[in-house]
C-alpha positions in Angstrom: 3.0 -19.9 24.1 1.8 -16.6 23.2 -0.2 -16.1 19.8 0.6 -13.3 17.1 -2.0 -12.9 14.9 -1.1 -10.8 11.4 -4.0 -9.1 9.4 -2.3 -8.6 6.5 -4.2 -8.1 2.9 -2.5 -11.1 1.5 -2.8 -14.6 2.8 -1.6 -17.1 -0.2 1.4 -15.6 -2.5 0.9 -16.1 -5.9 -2.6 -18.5 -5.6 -3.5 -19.3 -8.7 -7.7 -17.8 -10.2 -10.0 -19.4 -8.7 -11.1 -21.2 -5.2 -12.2 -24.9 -6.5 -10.0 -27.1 -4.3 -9.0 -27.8 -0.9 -6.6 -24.7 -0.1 -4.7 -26.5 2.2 -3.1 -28.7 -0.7 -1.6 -25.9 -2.2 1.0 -25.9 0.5 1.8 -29.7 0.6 0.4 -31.3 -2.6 -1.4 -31.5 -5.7 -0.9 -29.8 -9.0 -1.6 -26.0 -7.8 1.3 -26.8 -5.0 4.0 -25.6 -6.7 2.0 -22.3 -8.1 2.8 -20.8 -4.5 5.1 -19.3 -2.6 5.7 -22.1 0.2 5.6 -20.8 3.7 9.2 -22.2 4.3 11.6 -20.6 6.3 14.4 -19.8 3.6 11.3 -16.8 3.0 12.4 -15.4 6.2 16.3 -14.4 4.9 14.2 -12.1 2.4 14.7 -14.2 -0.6 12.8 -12.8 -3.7 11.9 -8.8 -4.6 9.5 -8.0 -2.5 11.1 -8.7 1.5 7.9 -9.4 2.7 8.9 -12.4 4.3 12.1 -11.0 5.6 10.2 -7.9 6.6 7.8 -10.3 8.7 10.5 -12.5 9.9 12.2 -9.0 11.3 9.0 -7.8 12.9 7.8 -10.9 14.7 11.6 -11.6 16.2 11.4 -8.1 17.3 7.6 -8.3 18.8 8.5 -11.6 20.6 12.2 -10.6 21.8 11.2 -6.8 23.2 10.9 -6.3 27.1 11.1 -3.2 29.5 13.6 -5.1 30.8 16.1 -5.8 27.5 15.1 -2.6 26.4 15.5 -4.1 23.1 18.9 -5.5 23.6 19.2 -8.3 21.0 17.0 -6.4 18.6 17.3 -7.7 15.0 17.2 -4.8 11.8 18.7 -6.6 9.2 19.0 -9.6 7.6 22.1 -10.7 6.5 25.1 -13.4 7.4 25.2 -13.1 11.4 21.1 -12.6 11.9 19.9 -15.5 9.3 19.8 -18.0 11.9 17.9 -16.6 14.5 15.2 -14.4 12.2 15.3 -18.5 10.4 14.6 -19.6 14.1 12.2 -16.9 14.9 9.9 -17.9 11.4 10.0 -21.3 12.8 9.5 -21.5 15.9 6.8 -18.7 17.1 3.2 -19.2 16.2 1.6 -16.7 14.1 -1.3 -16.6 11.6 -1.3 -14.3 8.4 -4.9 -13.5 7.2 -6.4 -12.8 4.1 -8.2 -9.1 4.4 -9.8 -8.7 1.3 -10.8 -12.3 0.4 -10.9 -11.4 -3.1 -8.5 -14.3 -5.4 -7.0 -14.0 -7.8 -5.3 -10.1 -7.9 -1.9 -8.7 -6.7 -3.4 -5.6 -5.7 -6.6 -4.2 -4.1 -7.8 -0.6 -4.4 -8.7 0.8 -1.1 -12.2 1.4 -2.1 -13.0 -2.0 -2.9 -11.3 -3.1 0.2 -13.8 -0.8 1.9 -16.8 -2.5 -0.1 -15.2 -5.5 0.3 -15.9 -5.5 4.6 -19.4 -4.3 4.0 -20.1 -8.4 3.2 -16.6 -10.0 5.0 -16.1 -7.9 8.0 -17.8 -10.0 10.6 -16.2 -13.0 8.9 -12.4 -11.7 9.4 -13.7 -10.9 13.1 -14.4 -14.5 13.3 -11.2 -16.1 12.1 -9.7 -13.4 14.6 -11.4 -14.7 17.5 -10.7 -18.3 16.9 -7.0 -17.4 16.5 -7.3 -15.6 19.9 -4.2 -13.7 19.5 -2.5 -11.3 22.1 -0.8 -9.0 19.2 -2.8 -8.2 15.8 -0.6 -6.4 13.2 -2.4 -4.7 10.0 -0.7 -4.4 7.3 -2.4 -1.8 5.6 -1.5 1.8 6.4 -4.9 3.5 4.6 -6.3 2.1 8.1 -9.1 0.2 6.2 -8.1 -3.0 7.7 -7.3 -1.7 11.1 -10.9 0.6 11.3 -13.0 -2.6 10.5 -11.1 -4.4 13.3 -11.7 -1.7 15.5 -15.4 -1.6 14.3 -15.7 -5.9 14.1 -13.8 -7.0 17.0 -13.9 -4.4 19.3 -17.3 -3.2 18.6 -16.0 0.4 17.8 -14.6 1.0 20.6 -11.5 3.5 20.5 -9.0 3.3 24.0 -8.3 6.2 25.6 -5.4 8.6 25.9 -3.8 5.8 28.3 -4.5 2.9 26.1 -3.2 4.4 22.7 -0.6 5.8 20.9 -0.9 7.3 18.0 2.0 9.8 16.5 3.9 10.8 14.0 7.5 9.1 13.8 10.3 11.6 14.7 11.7 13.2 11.6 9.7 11.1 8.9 6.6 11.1 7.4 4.9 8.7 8.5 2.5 7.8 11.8 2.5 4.9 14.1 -0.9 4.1 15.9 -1.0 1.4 18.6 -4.2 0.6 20.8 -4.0 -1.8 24.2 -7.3 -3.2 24.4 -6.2 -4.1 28.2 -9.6 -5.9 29.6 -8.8 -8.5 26.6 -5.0 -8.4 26.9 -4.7 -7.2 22.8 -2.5 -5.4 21.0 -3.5 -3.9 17.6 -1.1 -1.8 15.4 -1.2 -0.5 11.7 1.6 -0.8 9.9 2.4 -1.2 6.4 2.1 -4.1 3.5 5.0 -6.1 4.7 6.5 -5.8 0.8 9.4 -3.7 0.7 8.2 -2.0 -3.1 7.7 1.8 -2.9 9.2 2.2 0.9 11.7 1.5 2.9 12.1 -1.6 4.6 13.0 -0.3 8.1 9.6 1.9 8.1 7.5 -1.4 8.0 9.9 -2.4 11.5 9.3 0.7 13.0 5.6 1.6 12.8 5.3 -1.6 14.7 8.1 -1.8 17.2 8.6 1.9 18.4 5.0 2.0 19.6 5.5 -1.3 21.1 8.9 0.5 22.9 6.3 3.1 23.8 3.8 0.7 25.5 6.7 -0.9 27.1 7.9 2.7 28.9 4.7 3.3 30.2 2.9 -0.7 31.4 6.4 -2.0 31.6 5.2 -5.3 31.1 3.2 -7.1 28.8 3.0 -10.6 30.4 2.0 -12.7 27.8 5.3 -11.6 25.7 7.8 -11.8 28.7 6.5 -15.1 29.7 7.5 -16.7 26.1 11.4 -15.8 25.6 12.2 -16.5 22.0 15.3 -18.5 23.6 12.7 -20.7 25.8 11.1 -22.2 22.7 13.5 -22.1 19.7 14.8 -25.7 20.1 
């Protein structure tokens, strides 16, 4: 079963001030329980005003389902009446990890600069819960590049890919720039993207900083074996 691993800047929706309890309650029990947003897959059909978990349901169906092969036959944009089901199936059934970037509780938001401040102290610590995760795709959602730079600088030990191991370009009439690197000798994808929340862009630019990089690795390794060995229509059940 391959492993998607998400570094996104915000790990528990909605957790309420302060860190004095067993985090892990919050999503089954207790009296802080129902102060979250549950990590249930009605999230994936983009219920709520923000789309950030239909936005990640649409991007992980699209990263698990996308082959040379397919060439992206299948591919999921939308969510509405005839995708539900299978973006529903997708959240459910293929492992992935969302984690917290800035480790900073009780905020909505997080300025770039204290982000920055913030990995002087916690950037070895995210490269930890990366490694135990060991995941073959890492997505951050954070388009400054804060996130992604401190990866690059924590879990790759700076080192930058070369010309045949990255892509990095602006999307065709738009204004914005994708950036992939294939950390090959540790079979690892790591893209910046966006905050997977829909406010103040559109919600198919989140899809496609990820996914047309992803077609470009695709045209040129043709195969990424760890994704074609793990059809989304093997393990949905």
């Amino acid at each position: 079963m391959g492993r998607i691993g998400t570094a996104n800047n915000v790990l528990l929706k909605d957790c309420p001030d302060g860190w004095g309890y067993d985090v892990r309650e919050l999503l089954t029990k207790g009296p802080n329980a129902e102060k979250i947003r549950a990590l249930k897959s009605p999230r994936a059909t983009g219920n709520g005003d923000t789309g950030f978990y239909k936005n990640m349901g649409l991007l992980l169906h699209g990263l698990y389902t996308l082959t040379e092969e397919n060439k992206g036959k299948g591919e999921i944009k939308v969510c509405n009446d005839q995708t539900r089901q299978t973006l529903i199936d997708t959240f459910n059934n293929v492992p992935f990890a969302i984690i917290e970037g800035k480790k900073l509780a009780g905020k909505s938001t997080c300025p770039p600069e204290v982000l920055k401040n913030t990995f002087k102290t916690d950037g070895k610590f995210l490269a930890q819960e990366i490694d135990i995760l060991n995941p073959n795709i890492i997505v951050c959602c954070d388009y400054s590049g804060t996130i992604f730079d401190n990866v690059v600088r924590h879990c790759f030990d700076g080192v930058v890919p070369d010309n045949e191991h990255q892509w990095v370009y602006q999307y065709p009439d738009s204004d914005f720039e994708c950036k992939l690197y294939y950390y090959e000798n540790r079979g690892i994808l790591l893209f910046n993207s966006f905050h997977l929340t829909s406010l103040g862009k559109e919600a198919w630019k989140i899809y496609e900083a990820v996914i047309s990089p992803f077609r470009q690795f695709f045209a040129r390794y043709k195969t990424f074996n760890i994704v074609d060995k793990n059809s989304i229509n093997q393990n949905c059940k």
